[in-house]
C-alpha positions in Angstrom: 187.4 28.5 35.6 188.0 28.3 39.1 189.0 24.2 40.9 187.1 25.1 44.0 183.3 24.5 44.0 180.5 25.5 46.9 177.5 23.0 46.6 175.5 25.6 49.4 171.8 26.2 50.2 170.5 30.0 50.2 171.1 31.4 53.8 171.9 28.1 54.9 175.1 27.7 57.1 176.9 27.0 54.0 176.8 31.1 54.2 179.6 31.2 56.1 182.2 28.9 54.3 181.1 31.5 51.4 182.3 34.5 53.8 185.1 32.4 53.9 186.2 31.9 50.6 185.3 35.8 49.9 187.4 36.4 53.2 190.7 35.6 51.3 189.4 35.9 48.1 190.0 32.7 46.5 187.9 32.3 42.5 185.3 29.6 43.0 182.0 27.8 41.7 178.8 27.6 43.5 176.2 25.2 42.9 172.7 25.9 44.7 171.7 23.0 46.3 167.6 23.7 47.1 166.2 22.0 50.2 162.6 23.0 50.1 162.6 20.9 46.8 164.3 17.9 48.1 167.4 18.5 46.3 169.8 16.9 49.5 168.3 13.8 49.3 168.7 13.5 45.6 170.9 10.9 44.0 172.8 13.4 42.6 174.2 15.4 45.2 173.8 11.9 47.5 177.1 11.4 45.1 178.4 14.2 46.0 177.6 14.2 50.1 175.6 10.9 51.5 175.0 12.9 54.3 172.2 14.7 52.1 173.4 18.0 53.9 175.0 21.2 53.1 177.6 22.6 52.7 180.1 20.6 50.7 183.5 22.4 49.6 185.4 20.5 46.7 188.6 22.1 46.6 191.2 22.5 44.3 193.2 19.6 44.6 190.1 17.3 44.6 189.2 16.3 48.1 185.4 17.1 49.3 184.9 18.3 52.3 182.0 18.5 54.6 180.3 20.3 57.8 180.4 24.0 58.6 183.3 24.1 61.2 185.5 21.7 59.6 185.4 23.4 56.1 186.3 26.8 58.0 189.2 25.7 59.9 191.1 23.8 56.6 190.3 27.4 54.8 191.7 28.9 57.8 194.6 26.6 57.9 195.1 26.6 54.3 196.0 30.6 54.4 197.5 31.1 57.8 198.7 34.3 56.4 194.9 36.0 56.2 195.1 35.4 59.9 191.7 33.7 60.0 192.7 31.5 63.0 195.0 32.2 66.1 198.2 30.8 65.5 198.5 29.9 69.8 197.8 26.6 71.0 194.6 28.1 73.3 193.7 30.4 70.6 193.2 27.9 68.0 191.1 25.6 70.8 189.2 28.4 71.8 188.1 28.5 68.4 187.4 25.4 68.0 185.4 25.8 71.4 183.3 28.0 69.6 182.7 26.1 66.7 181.8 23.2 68.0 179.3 24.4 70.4 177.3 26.5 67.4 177.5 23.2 65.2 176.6 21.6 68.1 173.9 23.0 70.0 172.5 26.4 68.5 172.5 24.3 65.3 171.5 20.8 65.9 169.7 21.0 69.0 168.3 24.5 68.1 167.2 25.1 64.8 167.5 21.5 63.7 164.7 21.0 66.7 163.0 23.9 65.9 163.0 23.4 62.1 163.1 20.1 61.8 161.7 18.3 64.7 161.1 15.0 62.6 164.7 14.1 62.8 164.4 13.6 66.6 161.1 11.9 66.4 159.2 9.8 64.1 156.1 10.4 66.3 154.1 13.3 65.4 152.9 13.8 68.7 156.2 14.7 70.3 156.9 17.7 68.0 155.4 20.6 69.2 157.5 19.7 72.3 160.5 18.8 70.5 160.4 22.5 68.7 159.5 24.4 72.1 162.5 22.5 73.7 164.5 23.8 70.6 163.5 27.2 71.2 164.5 27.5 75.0 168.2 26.2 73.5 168.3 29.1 71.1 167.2 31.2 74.1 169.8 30.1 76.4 172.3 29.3 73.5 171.8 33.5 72.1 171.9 34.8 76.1 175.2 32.4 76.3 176.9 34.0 73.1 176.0 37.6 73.9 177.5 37.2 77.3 180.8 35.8 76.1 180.8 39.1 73.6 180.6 41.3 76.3 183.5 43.8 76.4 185.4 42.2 72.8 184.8 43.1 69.2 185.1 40.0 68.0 184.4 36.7 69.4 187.8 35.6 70.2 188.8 39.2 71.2 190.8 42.0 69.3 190.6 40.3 66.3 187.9 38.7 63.5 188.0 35.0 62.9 185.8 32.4 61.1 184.0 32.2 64.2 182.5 35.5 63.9 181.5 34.1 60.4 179.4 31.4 61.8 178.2 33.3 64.1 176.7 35.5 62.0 174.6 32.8 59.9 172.9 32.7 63.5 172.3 35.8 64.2 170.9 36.3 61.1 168.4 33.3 61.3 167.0 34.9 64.5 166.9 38.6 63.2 164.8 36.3 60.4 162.3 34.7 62.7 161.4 37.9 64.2 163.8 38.3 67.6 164.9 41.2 68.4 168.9 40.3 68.1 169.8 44.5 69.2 167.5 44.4 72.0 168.1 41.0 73.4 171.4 40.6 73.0 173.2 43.7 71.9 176.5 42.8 72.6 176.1 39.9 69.7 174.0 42.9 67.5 177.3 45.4 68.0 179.8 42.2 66.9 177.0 40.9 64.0 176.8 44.9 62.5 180.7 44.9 62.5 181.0 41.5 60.5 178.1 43.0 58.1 180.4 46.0 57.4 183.4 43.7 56.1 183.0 44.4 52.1 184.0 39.7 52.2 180.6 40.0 54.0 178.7 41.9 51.6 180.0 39.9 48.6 179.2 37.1 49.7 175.3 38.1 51.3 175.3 39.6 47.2 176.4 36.5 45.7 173.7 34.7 46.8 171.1 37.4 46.1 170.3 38.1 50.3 168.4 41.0 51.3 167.2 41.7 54.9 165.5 39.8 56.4 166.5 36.5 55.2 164.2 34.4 53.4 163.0 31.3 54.2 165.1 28.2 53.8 165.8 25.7 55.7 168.9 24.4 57.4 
């Protein structure tokens, strides 16, 4: 039985800590959280995360860990070896650059707006603004990633990184809500179709039962 446990949402962004675990092959639990049943707010996994959001890693030594990025970068830093970070100082900042603005913005601002406007109002009359808003920033946020792809296979250059891992959990949500990722943005299609070839990849899309296009969670 393995010490590590995923508490993670089908084709949520917990996806990725999942690529990450499969990226350096480390034994592990998963326990499905379900959001369209109210499952993040129950007491339960309240005890778990208070935040009522996933995902939450619980690793082997006991400590629980939460949001996307930060989950990523202690895997990272927990198997330099595997080569899942850059080692430099700008390398590893860039990184974090990345990170943080996906967590940041294409997540919160974007699909949190666009899925789940009622967190930035309580007013019901503001959310068909709120979610257009949300979907310029995905707009501006996807034209933004495929120009900073241009000309590199992965998205801090010569070489794959968790980055390209959260990327992907984005790419995949728009592919899902009908835009056309390979014509829009083809630079991010070319990187997204090289992290889908990565058998990590496939075990993970496989452990949680994905086939294309994504279904319908939410976030």
């Amino acid at each position: 039985m393995s010490d590590i446990t995923l508490f993670y949402a089908r084709a949520a962004c917990s996806l990725a800590v999942r690529i990450g675990l499969e990226d350096l092959d480390l034994a592990y639990e998963d326990r499905i959280v379900d959001i369209k049943a109210g499952e993040t707010g129950a007491p339960a996994f309240l005890a778990v995360n208070p935040k009522g959001r996933v995902p939450v890693l619980v690793t082997a030594a006991g400590d629980t860990l939460t949001e996307a990025p930060a989950i990523l970068v202690y895997l990272a830093l927990s198997h330099p070896d595997a080569g899942l970070l850059p080692a430099d100082p700008l390398g590893h900042a860039r990184a974090l650059e990345w990170l943080s603005e996906l967590s940041g913005v294409m997540h919160g601002q974007g699909y949190g707006g666009l899925w789940r406007s009622n967190r930035f109002s309580d007013d019901p009359a503001a959310q068909d603004g709120i979610r257009a808003r949300a979907a310029r920033t995905i707009a501006d946020q996807s034209s933004r990633i495929d120009a900073r792809l241009s000309g590199r296979d992965w998205a801090l250059g010569d070489r794959y990184s968790v980055v390209d891992a959260f990327l992907l959990v984005f790419y995949l949500w728009g592919r899902r809500g009908g835009t056309d990722m390979a014509g829009l943005y083809p630079n991010w299609h070319a990187q997204a179709e090289r992290v889908l070839a990565r058998p990590a990849v496939q075990r993970a899309l496989a452990r949680e039962g994905l086939a294309q296009p994504l279904p319908a969670v939410g976030i």
